[in-house]
N, C-alpha and C positions, 0 to 999 in steps of 0.2 A: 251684249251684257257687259258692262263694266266690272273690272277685278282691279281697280286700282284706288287707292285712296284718293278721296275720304269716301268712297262706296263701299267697300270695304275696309275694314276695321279689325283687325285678326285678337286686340285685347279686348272684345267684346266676348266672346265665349270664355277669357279668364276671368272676369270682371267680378262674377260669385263663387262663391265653394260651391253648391251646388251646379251650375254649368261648368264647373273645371269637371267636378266627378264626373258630369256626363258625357263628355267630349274627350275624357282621356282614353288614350291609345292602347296602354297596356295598364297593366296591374298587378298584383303581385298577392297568390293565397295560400294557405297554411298546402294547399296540394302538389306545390312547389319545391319541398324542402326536403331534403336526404339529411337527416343529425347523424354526423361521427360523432362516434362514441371511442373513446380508450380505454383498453382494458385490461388489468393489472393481476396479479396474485394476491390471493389473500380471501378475509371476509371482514364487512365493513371497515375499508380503507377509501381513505379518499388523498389523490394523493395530485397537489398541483401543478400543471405543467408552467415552467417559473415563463418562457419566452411566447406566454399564451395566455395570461391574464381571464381568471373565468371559468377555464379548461380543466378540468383534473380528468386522471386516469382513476377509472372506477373498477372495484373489483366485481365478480360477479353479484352478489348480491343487490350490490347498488345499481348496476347496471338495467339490472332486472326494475325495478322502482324509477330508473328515468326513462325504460320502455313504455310501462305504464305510465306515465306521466304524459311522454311524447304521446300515445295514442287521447289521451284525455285531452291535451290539447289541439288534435289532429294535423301532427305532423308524421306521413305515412310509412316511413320508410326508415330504418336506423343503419348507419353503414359502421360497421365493428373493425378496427384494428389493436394488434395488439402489441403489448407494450414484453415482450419477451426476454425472461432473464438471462442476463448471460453464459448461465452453463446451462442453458438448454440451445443456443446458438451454434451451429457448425457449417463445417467449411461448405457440405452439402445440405443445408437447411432443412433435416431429418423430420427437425419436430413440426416443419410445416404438413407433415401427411400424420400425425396423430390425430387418429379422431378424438383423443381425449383433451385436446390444446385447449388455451385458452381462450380462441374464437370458438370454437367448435363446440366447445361447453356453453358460454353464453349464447350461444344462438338456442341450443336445445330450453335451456333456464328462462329464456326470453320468450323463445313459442311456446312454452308451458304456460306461463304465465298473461301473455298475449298473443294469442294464435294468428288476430288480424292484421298484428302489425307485418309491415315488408322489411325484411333483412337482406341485405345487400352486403357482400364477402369476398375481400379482396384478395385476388390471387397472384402472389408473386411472391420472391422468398427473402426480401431484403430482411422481411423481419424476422431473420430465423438465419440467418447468414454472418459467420465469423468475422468474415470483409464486407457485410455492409450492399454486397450488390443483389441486381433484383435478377439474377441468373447463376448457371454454375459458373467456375474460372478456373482454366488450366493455362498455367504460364501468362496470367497476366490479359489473356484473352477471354469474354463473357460468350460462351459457349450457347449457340441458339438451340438446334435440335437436343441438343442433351437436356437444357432447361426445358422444352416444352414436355418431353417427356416425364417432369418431378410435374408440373404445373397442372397437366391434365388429371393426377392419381390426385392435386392438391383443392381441385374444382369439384370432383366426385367426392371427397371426402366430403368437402365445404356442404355441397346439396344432400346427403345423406344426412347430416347435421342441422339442415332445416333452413337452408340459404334458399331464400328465393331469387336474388340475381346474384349473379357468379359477375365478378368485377375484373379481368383482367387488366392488371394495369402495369404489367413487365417490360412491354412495346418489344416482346421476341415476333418475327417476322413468324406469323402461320398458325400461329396460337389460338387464336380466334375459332379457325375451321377444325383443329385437333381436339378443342373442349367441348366445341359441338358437338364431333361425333362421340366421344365418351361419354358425356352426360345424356345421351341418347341409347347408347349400349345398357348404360347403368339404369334403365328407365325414367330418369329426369329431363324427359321431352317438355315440360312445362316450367323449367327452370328456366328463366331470361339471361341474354347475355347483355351486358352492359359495357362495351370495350373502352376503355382508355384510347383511340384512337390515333390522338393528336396529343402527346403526354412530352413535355417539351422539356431538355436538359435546363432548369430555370433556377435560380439562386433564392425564389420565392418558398423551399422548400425546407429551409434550415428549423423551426421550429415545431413543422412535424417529425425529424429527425429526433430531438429532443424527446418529445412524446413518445416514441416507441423505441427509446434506447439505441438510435444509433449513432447519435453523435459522437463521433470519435474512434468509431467503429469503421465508415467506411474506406474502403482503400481504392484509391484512385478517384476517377467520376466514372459518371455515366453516359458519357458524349459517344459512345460507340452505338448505343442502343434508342437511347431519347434523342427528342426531336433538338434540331438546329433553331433556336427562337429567331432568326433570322428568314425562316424557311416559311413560306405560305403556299405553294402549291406542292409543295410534298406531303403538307397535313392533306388536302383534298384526294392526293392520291392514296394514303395510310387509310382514310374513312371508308373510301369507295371500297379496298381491299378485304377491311375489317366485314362492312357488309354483304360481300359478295359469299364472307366463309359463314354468316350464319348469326353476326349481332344485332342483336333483337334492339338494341338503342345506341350511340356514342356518348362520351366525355372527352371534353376540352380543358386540359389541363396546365397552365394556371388559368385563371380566368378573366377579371378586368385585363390584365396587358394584352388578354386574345380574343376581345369579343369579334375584331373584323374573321378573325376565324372562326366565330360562334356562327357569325352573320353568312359567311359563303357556304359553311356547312350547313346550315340548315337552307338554305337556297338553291343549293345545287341538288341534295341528296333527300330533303322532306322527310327525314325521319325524326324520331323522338332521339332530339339534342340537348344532352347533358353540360353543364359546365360546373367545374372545382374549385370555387374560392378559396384557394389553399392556405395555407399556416401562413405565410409572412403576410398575404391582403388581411389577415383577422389582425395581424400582430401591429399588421400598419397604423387601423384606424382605432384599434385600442388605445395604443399608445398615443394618438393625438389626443384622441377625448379624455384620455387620463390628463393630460399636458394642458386639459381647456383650448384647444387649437380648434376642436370640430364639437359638433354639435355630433353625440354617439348615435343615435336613433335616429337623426336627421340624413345622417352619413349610412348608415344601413340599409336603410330603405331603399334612400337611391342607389346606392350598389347594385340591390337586388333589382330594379327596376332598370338597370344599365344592360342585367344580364337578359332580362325578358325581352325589352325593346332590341338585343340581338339578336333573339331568337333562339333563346333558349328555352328548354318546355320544362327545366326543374334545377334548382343548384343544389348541389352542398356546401354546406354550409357549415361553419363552427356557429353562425352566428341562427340556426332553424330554430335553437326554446325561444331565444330574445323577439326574434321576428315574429314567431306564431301568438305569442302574450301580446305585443303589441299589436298586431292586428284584432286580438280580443279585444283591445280598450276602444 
């Protein structure tokens, strides 16, 4: 049988819209998307984040109104951080274990008000930390065990407050198999782990700083504890780890610069793989289509279809309301 031209012809299956629809490889549905949400003090405030075009930090009320909304237009899953003020910040990230916090409250206002939605609750303590990092620090050093120990009372709180996956995203070595076993003590055997895995020291992260008040806050980096962007088979080995202590899914964090790491993780390991379109990829293709450089919606789509055809089974997204209305028209 011939496979060579002219017997073959490979623009014949482009040739219609309908034959592209039915030949294409992946695709991309509203069951796809995790919406970060930011979330602020106050009642009805809406407040912009300037290096994120789109974005505002909501306070509880409103947040509650883009939960409902998200479920209306079924996007499954809303993942909460918060934008914490600075005198409630300390050197040990105290206010991260209030169960009255600012996430912990909107998660309860959000399951009241939408019980079906999925809330996802990130746990680390950057946002609630004097210097900015996502562990304790003595002398200059990011302290593992001591941090896992604030991390696990701050995942148990998270599910007692109505967190359905508990998001580790600190990259402390062992944290993964410590919050399983406490949210199991605690009776939250039905809570999901979603680990940060593969969470890479990346410069794509400056305008979610912004967002939850820490720019300028933190001291030093994080190259002790996040991954080397350099680094590909250390993320394989951080994934394998993460699921051995008991994550129920991974994320890959940032995203476009890591799909060949979207692609070996989900090849190697066949789980349900996460990937983070983080602050600077939103802030990127904003700012062109602001600038008329990209076509916005044209550029979105395919983003999001860059991440599937890696093999990812869901992104988060800043960009989940714009995607999920577009796929309504």
């Amino acid at each position: 049988m011939s496979t060579g031209f002219p017997a073959t012809r490979l623009r014949r299956p482009r040739s219609t819209v309908w034959s592209r629809r039915m030949v294409s490889e992946n695709s991309v549905s509203t069951g796809d998307l995790i919406w970060p949400i930011f979330i602020r003090e106050g009642t009805n405030e809406r407040d912009p984040v300037l290096s994120m075009p789109g974005v505002d930090r909501l306070s509880i009320d409103l947040a509650v109104q883009a939960a409902k909304h998200a479920a209306t237009i079924g996007i499954p899953c809303l993942a909460l951080f918060p934008s914490t003020p600075a005198d409630l910040r300390s050197d040990f990230g105290d206010e991260a274990l209030n169960k009255d916090n600012l996430i912990n409250t909107a998660m309860r206002a959000i399951k009241d008000a939408v019980p079906d939605i999925g809330l996802l609750a990130d746990v680390a303590l950057d946002p609630y930390t004097s210097h900015g990092q996502d562990g304790l620090v003595q002398e200059g050093q990011i302290l593992n065990d001591e941090t896992i120990g604030v991390l696990v009372q701050q995942a148990v709180v998270q599910a007692n407050a109505g967190a359905d996956i508990i998001a580790p995203s600190d990259m402390m070595d062992g944290r993964v198999g410590a919050i399983r076993t406490e949210l199991d003590k605690a009776g939250h055997t039905g809570v999901q782990i979603m680990a940060y895995s593969a969470k890479y020291a990346s410069g794509f992260y400056g305008p979610f700083r912004d967002a939850v008040g820490s720019t300028g806050v933190l001291s030093g980096d994080k190259k002790t504890y996040q991954m080397d962007p350099a680094n590909r088979a250390e993320a394989l080995r951080e994934v394998a780890l993460d699921i051995s202590e008991g994550a129920d899914s991974v994320m890959i964090k940032p995203g476009m610069p890591y799909l060949d790491i979207i692609r070996e993780v989900k090849d190697k390991f066949q789980v349900p793989t996460f990937a983070y379109q983080v602050s600077g990829e939103y802030a990127m293709l904003v700012a062109a289509a602001q600038n008329g450089w990209l076509d916005r919606h044209s550029v979105v789509m395919e983003a999001m279809l860059s991440f599937k055809r890696a093999g990812a089974d869901g992104v988060l997204t800043y960009f989940a309301q714009e995607i999920a209305e577009l796929l309504d028209t």
